[in-house]
C-alpha positions as CSV (number, residue, x, y, z in Angstrom):
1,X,104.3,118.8,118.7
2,X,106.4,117.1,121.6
3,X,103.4,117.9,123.8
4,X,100.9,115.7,121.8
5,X,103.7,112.5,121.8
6,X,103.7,112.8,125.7
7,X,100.2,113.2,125.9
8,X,99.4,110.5,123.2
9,X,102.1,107.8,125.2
10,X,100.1,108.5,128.7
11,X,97.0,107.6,127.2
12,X,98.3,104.6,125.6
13,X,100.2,103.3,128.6
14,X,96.5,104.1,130.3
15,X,94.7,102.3,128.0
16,X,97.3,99.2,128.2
17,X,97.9,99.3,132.1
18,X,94.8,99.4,133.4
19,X,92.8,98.4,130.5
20,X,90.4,101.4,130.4
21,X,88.6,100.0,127.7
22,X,87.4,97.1,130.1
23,X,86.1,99.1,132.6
24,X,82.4,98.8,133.3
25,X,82.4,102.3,135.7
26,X,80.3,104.7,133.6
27,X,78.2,106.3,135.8
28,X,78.1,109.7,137.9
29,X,81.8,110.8,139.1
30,X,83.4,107.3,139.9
31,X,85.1,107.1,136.2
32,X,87.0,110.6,136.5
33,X,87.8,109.6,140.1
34,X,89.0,106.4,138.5
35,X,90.8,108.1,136.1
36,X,92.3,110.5,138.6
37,X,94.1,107.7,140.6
38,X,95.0,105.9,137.7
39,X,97.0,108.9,136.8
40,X,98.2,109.1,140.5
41,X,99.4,105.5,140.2
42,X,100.9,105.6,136.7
């Protein structure tokens, strides 16, 4: 259960950071590589 609240608060802090919602990059590999650096960044 711990797991999922860790998970669940990187994804929100994601979401509100770098406002992945906004993000036009949808095609090929750029939005896991965007996703990937995000992470790195966070």
């Amino acid at each position: 259960m711990w797991k999922w609240g860790v998970e669940n608060g990187l994804h929100w802090t994601l979401y509100v950071t770098f406002s992945e919602d906004a993000c036009g990059v949808r095609t090929g590999h750029a939005p896991q590589n965007l996703a990937l650096l995000r992470r790195i960044a966070l």
